[in-house]
C-alpha positions as a Markdown table, in Angstrom:
| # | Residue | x | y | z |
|---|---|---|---|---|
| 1 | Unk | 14.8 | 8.2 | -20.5 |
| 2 | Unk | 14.0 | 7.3 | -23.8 |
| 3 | Unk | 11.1 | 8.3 | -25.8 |
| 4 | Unk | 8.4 | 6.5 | -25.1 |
| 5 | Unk | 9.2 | 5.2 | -21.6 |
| 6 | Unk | 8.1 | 6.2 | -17.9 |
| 7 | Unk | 9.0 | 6.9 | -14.9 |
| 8 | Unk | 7.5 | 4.1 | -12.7 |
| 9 | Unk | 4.6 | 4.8 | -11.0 |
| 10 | Unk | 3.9 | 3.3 | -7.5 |
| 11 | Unk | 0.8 | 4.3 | -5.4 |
| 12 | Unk | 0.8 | 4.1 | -1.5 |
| 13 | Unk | -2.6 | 2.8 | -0.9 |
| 14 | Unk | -3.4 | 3.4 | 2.7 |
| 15 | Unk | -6.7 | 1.2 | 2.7 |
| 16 | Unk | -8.8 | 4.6 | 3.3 |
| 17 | Unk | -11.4 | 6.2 | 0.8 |
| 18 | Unk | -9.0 | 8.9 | -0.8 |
| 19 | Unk | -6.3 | 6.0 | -1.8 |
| 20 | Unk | -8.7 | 4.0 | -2.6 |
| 21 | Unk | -10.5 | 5.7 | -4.9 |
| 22 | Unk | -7.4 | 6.9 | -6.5 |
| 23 | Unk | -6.9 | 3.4 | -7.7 |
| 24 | Unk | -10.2 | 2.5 | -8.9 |
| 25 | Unk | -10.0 | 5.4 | -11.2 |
| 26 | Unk | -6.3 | 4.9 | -12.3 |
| 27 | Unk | -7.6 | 1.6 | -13.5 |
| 28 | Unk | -10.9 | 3.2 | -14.8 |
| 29 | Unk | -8.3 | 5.4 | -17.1 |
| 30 | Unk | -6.3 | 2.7 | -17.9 |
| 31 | Unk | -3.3 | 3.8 | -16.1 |
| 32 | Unk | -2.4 | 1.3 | -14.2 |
| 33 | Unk | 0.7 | 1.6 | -11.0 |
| 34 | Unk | 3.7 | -0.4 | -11.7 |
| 35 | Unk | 3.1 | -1.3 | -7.8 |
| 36 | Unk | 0.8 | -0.5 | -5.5 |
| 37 | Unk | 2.0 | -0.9 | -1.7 |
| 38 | Unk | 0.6 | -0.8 | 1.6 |
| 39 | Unk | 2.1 | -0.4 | 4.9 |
| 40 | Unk | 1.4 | -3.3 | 7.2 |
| 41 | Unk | -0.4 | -1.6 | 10.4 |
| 42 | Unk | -2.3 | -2.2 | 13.3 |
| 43 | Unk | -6.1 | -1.1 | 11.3 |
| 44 | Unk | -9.6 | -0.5 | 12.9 |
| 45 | Unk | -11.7 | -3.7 | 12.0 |
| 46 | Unk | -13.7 | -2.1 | 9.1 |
| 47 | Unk | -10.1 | -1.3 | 7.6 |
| 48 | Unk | -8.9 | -5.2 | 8.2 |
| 49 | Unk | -12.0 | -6.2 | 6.6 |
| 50 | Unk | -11.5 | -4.7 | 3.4 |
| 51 | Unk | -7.6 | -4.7 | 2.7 |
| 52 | Unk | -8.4 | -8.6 | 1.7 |
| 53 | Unk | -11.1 | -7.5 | -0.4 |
| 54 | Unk | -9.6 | -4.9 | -2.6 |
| 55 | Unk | -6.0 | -7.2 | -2.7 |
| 56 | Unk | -8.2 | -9.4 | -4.4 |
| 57 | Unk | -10.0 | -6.6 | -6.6 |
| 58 | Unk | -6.4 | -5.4 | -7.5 |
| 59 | Unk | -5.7 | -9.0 | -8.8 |
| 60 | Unk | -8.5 | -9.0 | -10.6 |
| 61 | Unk | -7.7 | -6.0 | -12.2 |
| 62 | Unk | -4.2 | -6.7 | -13.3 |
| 63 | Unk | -2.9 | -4.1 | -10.5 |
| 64 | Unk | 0.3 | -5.5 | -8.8 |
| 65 | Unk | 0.2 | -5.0 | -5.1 |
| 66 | Unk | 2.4 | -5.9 | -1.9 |
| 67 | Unk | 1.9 | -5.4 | 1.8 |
| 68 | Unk | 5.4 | -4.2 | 3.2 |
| 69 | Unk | 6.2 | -4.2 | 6.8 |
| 70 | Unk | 9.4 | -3.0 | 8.7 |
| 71 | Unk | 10.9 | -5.8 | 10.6 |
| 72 | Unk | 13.0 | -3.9 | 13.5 |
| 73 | Unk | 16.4 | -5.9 | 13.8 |
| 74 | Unk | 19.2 | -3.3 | 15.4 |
| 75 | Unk | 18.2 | -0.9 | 17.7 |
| 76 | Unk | 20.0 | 2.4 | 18.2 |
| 77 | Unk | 18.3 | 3.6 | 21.1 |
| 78 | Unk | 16.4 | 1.8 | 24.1 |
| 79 | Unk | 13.6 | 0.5 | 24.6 |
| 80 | Unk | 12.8 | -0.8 | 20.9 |
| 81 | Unk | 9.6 | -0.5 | 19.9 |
| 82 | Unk | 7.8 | -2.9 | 17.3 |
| 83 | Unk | 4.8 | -0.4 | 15.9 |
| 84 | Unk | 4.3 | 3.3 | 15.7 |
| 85 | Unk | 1.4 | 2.9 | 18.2 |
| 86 | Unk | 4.0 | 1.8 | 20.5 |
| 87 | Unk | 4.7 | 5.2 | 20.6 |
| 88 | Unk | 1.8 | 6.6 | 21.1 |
């Protein structure tokens, strides 16, 4: 790496308090993520209420987000499943 350059930093923001707070305060520093992601998952309703909220808060704030979700296509073993609480 040359001098002056970085590593790329991407936060996993799992729309809880301890993610959350990590990235108002990376902001509050100045350090913004490269990308912040978040894992698209079946969520308890106060969770699905605020994942729109602090998407928009991110924009606001210049931090560049994505939801990511696994689209199952092959399956190796059967029955497929579709979540993780599938499994449960």
């Amino acid at each position: 790496m040359s001098a002056g350059s970085r590593a790329p930093v991407v936060a996993a923001w799992g729309a809880g308090t301890n993610s959350t707070a990590m990235i108002i305060e990376l902001v509050r520093r100045g350090e913004i993520p490269d990308m912040t992601l978040l894992a698209a998952m079946p969520e308890q309703p106060h969770t699905r209420r605020l994942i729109p909220v602090f998407h928009q808060w991110m924009d606001d704030h210049g931090v560049p987000n994505e939801v990511v979700e696994y689209q199952a296509r092959f399956f190796k073993h059967w029955p497929p499943y579709t979540s993780l609480l599938d499994e449960i």
